[in-house]
C-alpha positions in Angstrom: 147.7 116.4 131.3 144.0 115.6 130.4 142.8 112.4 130.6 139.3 112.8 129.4 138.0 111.4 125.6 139.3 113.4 122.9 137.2 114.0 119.8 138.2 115.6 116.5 135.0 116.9 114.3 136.7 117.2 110.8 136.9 116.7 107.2 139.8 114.7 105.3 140.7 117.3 102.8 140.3 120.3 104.8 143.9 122.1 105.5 143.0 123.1 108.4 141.2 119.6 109.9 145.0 118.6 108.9 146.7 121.1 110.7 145.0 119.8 113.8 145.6 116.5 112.7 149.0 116.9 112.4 149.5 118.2 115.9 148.0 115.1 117.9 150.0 112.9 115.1 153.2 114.8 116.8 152.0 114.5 120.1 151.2 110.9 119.8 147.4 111.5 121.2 145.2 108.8 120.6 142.0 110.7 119.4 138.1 109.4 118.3 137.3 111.2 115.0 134.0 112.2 113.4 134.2 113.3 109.6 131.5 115.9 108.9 131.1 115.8 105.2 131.1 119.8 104.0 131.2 118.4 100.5 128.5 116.1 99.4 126.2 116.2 102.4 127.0 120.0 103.6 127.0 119.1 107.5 128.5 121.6 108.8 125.3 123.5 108.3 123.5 121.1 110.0 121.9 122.0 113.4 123.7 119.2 115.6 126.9 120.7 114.4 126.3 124.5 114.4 125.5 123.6 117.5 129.1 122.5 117.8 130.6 125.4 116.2 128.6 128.2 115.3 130.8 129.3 112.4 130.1 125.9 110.4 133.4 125.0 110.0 136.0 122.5 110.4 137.7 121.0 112.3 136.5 121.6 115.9 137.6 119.7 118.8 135.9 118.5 122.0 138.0 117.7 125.0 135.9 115.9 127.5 132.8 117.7 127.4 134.4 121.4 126.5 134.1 122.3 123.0 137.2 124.0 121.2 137.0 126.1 118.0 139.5 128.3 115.8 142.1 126.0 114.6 145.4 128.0 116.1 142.9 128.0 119.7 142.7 124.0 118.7 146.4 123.1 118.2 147.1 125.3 121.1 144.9 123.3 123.6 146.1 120.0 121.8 149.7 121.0 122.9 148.8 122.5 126.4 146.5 120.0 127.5 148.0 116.3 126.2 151.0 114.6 126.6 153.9 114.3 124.5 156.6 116.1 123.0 156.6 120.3 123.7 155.4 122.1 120.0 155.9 125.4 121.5 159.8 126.9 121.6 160.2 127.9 125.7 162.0 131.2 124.6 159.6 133.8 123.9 160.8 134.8 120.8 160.9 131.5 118.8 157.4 131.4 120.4 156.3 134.7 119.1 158.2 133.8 115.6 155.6 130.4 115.6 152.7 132.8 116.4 153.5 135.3 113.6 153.9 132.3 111.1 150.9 130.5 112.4 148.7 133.8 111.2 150.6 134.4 107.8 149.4 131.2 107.2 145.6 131.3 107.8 145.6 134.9 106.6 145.8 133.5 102.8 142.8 133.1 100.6 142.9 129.3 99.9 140.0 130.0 97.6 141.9 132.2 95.3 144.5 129.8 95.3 142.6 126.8 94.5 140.1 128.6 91.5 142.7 130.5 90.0 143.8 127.9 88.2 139.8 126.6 87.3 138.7 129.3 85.5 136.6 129.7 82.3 137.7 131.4 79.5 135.6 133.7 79.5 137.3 134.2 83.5 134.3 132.8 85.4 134.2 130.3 88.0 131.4 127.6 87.7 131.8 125.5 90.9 131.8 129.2 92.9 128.4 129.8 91.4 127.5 126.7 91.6 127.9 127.1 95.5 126.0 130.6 95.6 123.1 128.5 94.2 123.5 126.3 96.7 123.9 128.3 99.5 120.9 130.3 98.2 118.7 127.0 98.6 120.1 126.3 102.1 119.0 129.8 103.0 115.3 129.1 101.3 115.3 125.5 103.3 116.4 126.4 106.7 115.4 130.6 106.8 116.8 129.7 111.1 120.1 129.8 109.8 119.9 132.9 107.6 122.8 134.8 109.5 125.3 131.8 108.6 124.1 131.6 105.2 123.9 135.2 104.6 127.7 135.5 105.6 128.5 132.6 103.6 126.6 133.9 100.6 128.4 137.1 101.1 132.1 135.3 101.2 131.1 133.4 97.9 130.0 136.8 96.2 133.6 138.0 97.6 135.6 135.2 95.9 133.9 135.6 92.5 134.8 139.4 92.8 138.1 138.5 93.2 138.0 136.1 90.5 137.0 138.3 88.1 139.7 141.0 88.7 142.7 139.0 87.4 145.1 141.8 89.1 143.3 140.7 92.5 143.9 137.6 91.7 147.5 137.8 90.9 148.0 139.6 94.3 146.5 136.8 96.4 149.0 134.3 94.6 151.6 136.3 94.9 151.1 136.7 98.8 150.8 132.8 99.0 154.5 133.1 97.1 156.0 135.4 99.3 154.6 133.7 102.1 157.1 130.6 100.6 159.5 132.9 100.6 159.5 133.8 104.0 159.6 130.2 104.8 162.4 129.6 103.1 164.0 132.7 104.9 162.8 131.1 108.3 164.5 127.7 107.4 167.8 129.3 106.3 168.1 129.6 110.3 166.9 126.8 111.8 165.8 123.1 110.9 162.3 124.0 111.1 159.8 126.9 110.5 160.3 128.6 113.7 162.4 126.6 116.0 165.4 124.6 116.0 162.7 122.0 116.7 159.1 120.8 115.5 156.9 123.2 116.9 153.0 124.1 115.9 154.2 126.3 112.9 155.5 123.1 111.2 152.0 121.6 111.3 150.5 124.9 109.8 153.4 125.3 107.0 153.5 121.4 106.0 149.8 121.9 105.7 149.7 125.0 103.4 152.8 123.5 101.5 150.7 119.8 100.7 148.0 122.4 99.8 149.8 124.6 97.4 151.6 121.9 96.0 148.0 120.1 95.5 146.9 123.2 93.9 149.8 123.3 91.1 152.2 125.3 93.1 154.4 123.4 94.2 156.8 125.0 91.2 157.8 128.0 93.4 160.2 125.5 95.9 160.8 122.2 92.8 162.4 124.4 90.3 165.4 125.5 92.3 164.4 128.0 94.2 163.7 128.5 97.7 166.1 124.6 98.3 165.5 125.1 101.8 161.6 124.9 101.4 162.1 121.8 99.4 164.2 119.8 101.9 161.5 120.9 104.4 158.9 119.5 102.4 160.6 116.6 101.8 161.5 115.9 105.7 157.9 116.2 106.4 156.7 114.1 104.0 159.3 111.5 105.7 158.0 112.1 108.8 155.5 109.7 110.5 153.0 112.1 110.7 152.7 112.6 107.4 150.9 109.5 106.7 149.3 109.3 109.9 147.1 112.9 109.8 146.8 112.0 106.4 148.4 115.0 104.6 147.0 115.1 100.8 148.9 117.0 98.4 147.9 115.6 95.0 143.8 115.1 93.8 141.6 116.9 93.0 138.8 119.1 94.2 137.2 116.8 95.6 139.7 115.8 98.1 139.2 119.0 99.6 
């Protein structure tokens, strides 16, 4: 197991900087932790952290001096490489289960999720054009980084698309639902989300959870259905990691 300095680049609010948060919390690695600030200050399009990670995003992970990107590549090393307890099953089918879960998971649209529920009457979504604009300046400042900006300028134009096609929106929710749904399914059969113990797709699903419930949905596991979700979520919330990878499930925006 490595002994070498273990440094976490994230950002409090950001589900997936507590995904990977969540695994050292399990594996009970002590970790050194920069916060880049993708809110107020926008450094994740700064040069010393592009650098870092090209994609200018959170979290990202440095092990000694080897940098680690994409968050399932990041809890995957955190497992492999530290000590503490196994989060991956040893049978190859719980494994493959935890994969599978894993990607359901990031393939939601967190941004539908979180501005469905922030729209203007008239359907539009001032903070998402408010972040075109911004991202428009960025490119006019820094013209260097116009392929990173032009991408993310081109995902921003995506979301308000989506935004404005309430049908397009209703599908994205209701994948996050099903998704729910499918967790409760999974939990029917074992303690946890993919094992019949704590493996990396709890750290993804307790993340997602804290975020839907943040975002006003918790309703689909508080109202009586899907009770096995709900005694999850209520587990994890018990568990020491919880506090300790900081899990935020109530806020606002800005605790993103």
């Amino acid at each position: 197991m490595t002994k070498a300095r273990i440094l976490l680049y994230d950002f409090p609010g950001s589900i997936c900087s507590q995904m990977a948060r969540l695994a050292l919390a399990e594996k009970g690695v002590a970790y050194d932790r920069q916060i880049v600030d993708i809110m107020d200050k926008a450094e994740q399009f700064e040069p010393w952290y592009t650098a870092l990670n090209p994609r200018a995003v959170v979290p990202t992970l440095k092990i000694g001096d080897e940098i680690v990107t994409d968050t399932i590549t990041i809890v995957q090393r955190i497992d492999l490489d530290c000590d503490g307890p196994a989060l991956t099953p040893a049978d190859a089918r719980s494994a493959e289960a935890m994969e599978r879960m894993m990607r359901d998971i990031m393939a939601l649209h967190y941004g539908v999720l979180l501005y469905s529920r922030r729209l203007e009457a008239d359907g539009s979504a001032p903070t998402v054009i408010a972040r075109g604009r911004f991202l428009r300046q960025q490119l006019e400042l820094y013209p260097e980084r116009a392929e990173l900006l032009e991408r993310r300028i081109a995902g921003n134009e995506n979301l308000l698309n989506i935004l404005a096609d309430r049908e397009e929106t209703a599908r994205h929710v209701d994948e996050a639902k099903a998704l729910v749904g499918h967790i409760d399914e999974a939990l029917s059969q074992n303690q946890f989300v993919s094992a019949g113990h704590y493996t990396l797709a709890d750290t993804f699903a307790t993340a997602a959870l804290a975020r839907f419930r943040l975002h006003g949905f918790h309703t689909w596991w508080s109202g009586g259905d899907n009770t096995h979700v709900a005694d999850f979520y209520r587990r994890m919330q018990a568990r020491p990691s919880w506090q300790a990878a900081g899990i935020i499930d109530q806020g606002s925006e800005r605790d993103l």
